[in-house]
C-alpha positions as CSV (number, residue, x, y, z in Angstrom):
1,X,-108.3,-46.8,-119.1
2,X,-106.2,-46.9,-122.5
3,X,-106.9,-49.9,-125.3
4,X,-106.4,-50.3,-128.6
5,X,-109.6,-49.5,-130.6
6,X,-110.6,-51.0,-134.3
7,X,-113.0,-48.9,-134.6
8,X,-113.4,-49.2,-139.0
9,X,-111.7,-51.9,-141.5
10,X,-108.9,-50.6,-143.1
11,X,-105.9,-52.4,-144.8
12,X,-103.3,-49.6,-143.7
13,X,-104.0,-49.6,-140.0
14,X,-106.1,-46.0,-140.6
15,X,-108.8,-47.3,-138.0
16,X,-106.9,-48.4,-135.2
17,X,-106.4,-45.7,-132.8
18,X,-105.0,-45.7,-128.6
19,X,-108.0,-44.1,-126.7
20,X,-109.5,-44.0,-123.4
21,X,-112.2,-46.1,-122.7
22,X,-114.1,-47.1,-119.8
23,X,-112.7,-50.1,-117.6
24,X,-114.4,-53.0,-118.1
25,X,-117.3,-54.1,-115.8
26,X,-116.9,-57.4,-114.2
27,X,-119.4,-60.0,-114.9
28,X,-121.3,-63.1,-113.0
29,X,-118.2,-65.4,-113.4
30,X,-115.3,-63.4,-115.4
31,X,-112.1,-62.0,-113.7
32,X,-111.1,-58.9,-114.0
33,X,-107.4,-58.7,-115.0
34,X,-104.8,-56.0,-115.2
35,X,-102.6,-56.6,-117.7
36,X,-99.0,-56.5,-117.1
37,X,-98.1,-57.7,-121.0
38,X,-99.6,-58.8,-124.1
39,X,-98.4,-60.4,-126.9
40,X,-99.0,-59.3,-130.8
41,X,-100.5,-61.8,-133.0
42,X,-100.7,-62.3,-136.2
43,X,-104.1,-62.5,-136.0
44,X,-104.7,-59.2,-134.7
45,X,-102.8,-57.9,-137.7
46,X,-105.8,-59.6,-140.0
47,X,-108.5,-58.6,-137.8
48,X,-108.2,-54.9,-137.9
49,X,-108.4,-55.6,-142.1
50,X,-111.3,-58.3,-141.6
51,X,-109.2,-61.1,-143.3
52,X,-109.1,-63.3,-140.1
53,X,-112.1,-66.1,-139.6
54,X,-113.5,-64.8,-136.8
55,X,-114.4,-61.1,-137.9
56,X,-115.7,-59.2,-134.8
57,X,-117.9,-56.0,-135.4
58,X,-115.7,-52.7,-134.7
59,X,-115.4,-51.1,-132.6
60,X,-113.6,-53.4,-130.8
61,X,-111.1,-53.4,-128.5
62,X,-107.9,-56.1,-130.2
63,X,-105.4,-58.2,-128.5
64,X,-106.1,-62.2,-128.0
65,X,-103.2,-62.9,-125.2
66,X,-102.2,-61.4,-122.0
67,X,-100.7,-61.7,-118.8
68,X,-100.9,-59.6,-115.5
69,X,-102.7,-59.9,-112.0
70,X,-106.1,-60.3,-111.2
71,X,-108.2,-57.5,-109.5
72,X,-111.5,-59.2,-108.6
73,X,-112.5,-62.3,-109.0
74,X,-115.4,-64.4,-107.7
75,X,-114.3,-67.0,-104.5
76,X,-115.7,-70.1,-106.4
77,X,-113.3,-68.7,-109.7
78,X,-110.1,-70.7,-108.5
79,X,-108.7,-67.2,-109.0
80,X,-107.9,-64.6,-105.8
81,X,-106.9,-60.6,-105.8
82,X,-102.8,-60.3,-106.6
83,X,-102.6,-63.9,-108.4
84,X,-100.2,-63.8,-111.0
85,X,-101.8,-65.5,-114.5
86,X,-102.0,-65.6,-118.2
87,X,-104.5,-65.9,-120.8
88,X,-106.7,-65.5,-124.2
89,X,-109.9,-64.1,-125.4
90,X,-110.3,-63.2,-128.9
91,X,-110.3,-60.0,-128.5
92,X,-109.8,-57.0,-125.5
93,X,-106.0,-57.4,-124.6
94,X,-104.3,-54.6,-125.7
95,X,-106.0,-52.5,-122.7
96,X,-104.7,-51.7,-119.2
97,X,-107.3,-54.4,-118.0
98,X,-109.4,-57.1,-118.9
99,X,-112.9,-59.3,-117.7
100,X,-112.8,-62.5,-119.1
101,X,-114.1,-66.0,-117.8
102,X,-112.4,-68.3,-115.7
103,X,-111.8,-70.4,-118.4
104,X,-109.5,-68.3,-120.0
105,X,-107.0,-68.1,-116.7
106,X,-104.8,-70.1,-115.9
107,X,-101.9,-69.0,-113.4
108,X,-98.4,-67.8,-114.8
109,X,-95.2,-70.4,-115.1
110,X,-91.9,-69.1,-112.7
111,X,-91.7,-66.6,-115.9
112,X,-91.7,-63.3,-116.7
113,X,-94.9,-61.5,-117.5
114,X,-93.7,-60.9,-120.9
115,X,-92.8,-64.2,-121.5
116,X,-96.1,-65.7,-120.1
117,X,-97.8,-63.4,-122.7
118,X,-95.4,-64.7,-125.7
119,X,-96.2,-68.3,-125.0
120,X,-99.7,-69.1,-124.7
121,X,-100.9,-69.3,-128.1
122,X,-98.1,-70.1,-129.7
123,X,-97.1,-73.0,-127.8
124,X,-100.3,-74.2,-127.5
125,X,-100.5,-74.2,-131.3
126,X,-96.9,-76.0,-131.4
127,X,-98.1,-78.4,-128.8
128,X,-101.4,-79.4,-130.3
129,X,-99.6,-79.8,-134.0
130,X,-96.7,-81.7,-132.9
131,X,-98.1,-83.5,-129.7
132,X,-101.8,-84.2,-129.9
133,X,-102.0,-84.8,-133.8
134,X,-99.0,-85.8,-134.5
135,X,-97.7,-87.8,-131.4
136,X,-94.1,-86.5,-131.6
137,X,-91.4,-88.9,-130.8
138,X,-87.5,-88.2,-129.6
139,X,-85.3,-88.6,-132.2
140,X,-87.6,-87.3,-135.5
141,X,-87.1,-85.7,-137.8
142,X,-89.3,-81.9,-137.8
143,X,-89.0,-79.2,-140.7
144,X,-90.7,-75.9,-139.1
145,X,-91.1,-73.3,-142.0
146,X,-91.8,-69.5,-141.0
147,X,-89.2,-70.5,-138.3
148,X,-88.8,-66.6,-137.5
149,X,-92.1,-65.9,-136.1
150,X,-93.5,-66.7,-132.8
151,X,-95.3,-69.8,-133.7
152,X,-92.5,-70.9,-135.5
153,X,-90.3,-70.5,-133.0
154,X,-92.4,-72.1,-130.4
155,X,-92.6,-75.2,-132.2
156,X,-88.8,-75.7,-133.0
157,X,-88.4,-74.7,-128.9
158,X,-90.6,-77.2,-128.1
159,X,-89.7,-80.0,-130.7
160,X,-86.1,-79.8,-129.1
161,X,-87.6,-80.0,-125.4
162,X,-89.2,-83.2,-126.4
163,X,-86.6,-84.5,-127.5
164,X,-86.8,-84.2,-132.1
165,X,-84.4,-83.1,-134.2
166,X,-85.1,-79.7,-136.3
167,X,-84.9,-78.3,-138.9
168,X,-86.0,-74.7,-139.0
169,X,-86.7,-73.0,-142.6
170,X,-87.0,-69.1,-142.9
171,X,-87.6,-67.0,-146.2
172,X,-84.9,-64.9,-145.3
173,X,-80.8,-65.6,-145.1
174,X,-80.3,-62.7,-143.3
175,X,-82.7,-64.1,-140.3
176,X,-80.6,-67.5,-139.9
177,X,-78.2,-66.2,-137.3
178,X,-81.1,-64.3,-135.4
179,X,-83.1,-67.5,-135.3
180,X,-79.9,-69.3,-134.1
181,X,-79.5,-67.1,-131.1
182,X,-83.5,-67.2,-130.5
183,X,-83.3,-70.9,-130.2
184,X,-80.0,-72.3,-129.8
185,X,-80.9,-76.1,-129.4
186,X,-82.1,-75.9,-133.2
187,X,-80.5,-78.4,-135.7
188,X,-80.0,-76.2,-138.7
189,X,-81.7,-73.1,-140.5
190,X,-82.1,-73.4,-144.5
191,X,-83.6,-70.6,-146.5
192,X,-87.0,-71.7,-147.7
193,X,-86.8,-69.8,-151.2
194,X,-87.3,-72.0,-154.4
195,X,-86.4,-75.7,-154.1
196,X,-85.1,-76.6,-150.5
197,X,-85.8,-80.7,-150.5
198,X,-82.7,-81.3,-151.2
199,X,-81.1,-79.6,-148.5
200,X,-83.4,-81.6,-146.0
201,X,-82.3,-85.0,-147.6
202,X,-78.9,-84.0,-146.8
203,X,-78.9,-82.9,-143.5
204,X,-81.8,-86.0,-142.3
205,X,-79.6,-88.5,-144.4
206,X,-82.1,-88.9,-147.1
207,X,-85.1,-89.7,-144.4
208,X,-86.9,-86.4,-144.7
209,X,-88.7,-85.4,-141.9
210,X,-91.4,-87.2,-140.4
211,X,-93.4,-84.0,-139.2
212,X,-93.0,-80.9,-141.4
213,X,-95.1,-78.0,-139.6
214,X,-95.9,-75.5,-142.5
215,X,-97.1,-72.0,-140.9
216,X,-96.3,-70.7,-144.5
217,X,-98.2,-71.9,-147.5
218,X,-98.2,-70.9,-150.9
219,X,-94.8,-72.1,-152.5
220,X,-93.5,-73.4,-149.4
221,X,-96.2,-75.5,-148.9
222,X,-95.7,-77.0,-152.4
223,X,-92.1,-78.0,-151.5
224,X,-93.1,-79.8,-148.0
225,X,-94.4,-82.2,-149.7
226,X,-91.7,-83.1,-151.1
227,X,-89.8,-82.9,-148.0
228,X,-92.1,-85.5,-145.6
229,X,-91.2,-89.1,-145.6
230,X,-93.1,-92.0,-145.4
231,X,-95.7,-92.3,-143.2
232,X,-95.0,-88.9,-142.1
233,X,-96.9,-86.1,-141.4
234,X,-97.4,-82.3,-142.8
235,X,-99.6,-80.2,-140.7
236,X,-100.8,-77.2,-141.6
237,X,-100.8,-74.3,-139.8
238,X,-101.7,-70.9,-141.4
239,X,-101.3,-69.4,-144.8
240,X,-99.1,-66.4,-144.0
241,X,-97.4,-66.4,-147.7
242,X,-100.5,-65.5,-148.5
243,X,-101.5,-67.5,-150.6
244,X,-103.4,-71.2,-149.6
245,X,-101.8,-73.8,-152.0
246,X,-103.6,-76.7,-153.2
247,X,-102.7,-80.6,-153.4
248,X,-103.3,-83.2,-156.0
249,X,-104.2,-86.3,-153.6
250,X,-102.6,-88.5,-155.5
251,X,-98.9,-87.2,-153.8
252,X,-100.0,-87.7,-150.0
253,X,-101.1,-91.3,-151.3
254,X,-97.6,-92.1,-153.5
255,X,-96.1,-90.8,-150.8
256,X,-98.0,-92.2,-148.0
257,X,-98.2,-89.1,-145.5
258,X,-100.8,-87.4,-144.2
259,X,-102.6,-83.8,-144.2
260,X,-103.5,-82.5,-141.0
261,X,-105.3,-79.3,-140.4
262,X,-104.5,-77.4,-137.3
263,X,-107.0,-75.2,-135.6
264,X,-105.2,-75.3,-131.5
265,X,-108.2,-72.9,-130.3
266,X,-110.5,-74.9,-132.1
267,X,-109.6,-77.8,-130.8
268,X,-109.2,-77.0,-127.0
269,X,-112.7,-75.8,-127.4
270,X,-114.3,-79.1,-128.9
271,X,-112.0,-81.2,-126.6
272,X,-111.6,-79.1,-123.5
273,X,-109.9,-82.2,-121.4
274,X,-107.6,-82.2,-124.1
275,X,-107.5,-78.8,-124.4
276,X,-106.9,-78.4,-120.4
277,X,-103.8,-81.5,-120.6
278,X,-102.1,-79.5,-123.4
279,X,-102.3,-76.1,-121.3
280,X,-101.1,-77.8,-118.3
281,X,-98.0,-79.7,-120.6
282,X,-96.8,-76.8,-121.7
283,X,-96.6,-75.2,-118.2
284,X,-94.9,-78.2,-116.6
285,X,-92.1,-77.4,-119.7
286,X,-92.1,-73.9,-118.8
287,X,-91.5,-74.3,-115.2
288,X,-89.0,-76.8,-115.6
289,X,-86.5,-74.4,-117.5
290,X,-87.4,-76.7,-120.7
291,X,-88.8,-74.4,-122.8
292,X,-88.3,-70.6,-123.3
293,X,-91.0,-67.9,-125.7
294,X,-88.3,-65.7,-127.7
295,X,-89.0,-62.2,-127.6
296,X,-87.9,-59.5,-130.2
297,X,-88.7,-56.6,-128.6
298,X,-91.3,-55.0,-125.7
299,X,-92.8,-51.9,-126.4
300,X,-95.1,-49.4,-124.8
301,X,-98.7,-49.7,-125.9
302,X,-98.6,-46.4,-127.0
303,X,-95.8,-47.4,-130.0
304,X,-98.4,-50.0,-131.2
305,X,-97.9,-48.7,-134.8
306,X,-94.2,-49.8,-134.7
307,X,-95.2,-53.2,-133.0
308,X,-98.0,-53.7,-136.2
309,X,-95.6,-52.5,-139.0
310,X,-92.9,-54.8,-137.6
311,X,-95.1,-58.1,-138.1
312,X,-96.3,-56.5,-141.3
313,X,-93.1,-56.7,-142.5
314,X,-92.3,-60.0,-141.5
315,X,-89.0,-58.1,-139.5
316,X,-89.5,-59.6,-136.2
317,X,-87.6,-63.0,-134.4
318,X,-90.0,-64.1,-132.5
319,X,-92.8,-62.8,-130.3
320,X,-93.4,-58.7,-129.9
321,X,-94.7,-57.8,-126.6
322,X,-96.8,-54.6,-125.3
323,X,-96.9,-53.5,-122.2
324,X,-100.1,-51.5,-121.4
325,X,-99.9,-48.3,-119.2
326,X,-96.6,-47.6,-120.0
């Protein structure tokens, strides 16, 4: 079969190469996959430069999320040949097929294959942040900065589905209308350049927000806290500025909100009851029409480079999607 191979480190995407491999081999209680889509992470970006935590030997195969039909799977799996699912590994899903455990299944919402592959992680991520540590009420306030990216987007999708009101922040004027027709149901877009506080007191009525989910850091970062009211919370989710800002704890104390660190994956794995009731609420939204993964764009596995420069770039609305064999 054809995957996507790290097979050196390189900061310019010099060793990643499309090549035929062997399928994989099915073990004692995995299910073996073929993959219909999988979505591009930002993630996998870092890994194939080794600036992600988890830093797998190369060669490896990359890819964390997939969706597609199973092959084989073991009677006692839950799983049987032609069942349509969805899932995650850390790495192995930018191949024609995968062997993962059980675990990492679960079977597909009444969605496209595409869209089952744009929405696990990310609304997982959304859903543990604004949900599970946050306990997200109808009718609050929540700032969502790197609104343009699939994370982003999942958790201004599924803020509105539940019922908040959002505000979505991008570093990028010319993204406000794409974001817009990504996700409709959103409140308003600002441009998160310099000092945007005051445009949040405007449009909350001088309440601020009482979740502000921060996939940015750096600068942006700096201004959230300036932009969560009382009591409120300002979870942080990745550092994709680049930069991981810091915080004199006297401001969360003045201010009387809270620092939350979000690790979804991390979580579901220390928690797995928890980790199974979030899986199975964001499924329930999915299959009730409530919430909907934007996609930019699907391309062939063979165009990865395109799909990798695009994220690099920070071009793309939403999730990117390959779709192997094609």
């Amino acid at each position: 079969m054809q995957a996507l191979r790290v097979n050196h480190l390189s900061d310019d995407l010099c060793g990643v190469v499309l090549e035929d491999v062997p399928s994989p081999a099915r073990a004692s209680g995995e299910v073996l996959v073929r993959v219909r889509a999988a979505s591009l992470n930002f993630p996998d970006l870092l890994m194939t430069q080794g600036k992600y935590q988890f830093k797998p030997e190369p060669p490896f195969t990359s890819g964390l999320e997939f969706a597609g039909e199973v092959i084989e799977a073991n009677a006692d799996s839950g799983f049987a040949t032609g069942d349509r699912v969805m899932g995650g590994n850390k790495t192995g899903a930018f191949a024609e097929m995968v062997s993962v455990p059980a675990r990492a299944l679960s079977p597909s919402p009444s969605i496209t294959d595409a869209q089952a592959a744009a929405m696990g992680a990310a609304y997982t991520t959304g859903y543990t942040g604004l949900v599970e540590l946050c306990g997200l009420k109808p009718g609050q306030w929540v700032l969502v900065t790197g609104a343009s990216g699939g994370v982003g987007l999942a958790a201004c999708d599924l803020a509105k589905a539940l019922g908040a009101k959002v505000i979505a922040a991008t570093g990028s004027a010319a993204k406000r209308e794409a974001i817009l027709r990504a996700c409709s149901a959103i409140d308003e877009v600002i441009v998160s350049e310099g000092r945007f506080r005051e445009a949040v007191s405007d449009l909350t009525g001088g309440a601020l927000c009482d979740v502000v989910f921060d996939v940015v850091g750096g600068d942006v970062f700096d201004e959230c806290t300036r932009c969560v009211a009382f009591a409120g919370k300002l979870v942080v989710v990745g550092f994709t500025s680049g930069r991981i800002a810091d915080i004199a704890t006297n401001i969360p104390l003045i201010k009387g909100f809270s620092v939350v660190g979000l690790r979804a994956g991390e979580y579901a794995r220390r928690l797995p009851e928890r980790g199974a009731a979030i899986s199975a609420a964001v499924h329930d939204l999915a299959n009730a029409g409530k919430i909907t993964p934007a996609i930019d764009r699907i391309l062939p596995l063979s165009r990865w480079r395109e799909g990798f420069e695009a994220m690099q770039s920070r071009e793309l609305v939403g999730k990117l999607v390959f779709e192997p064999g094609s």
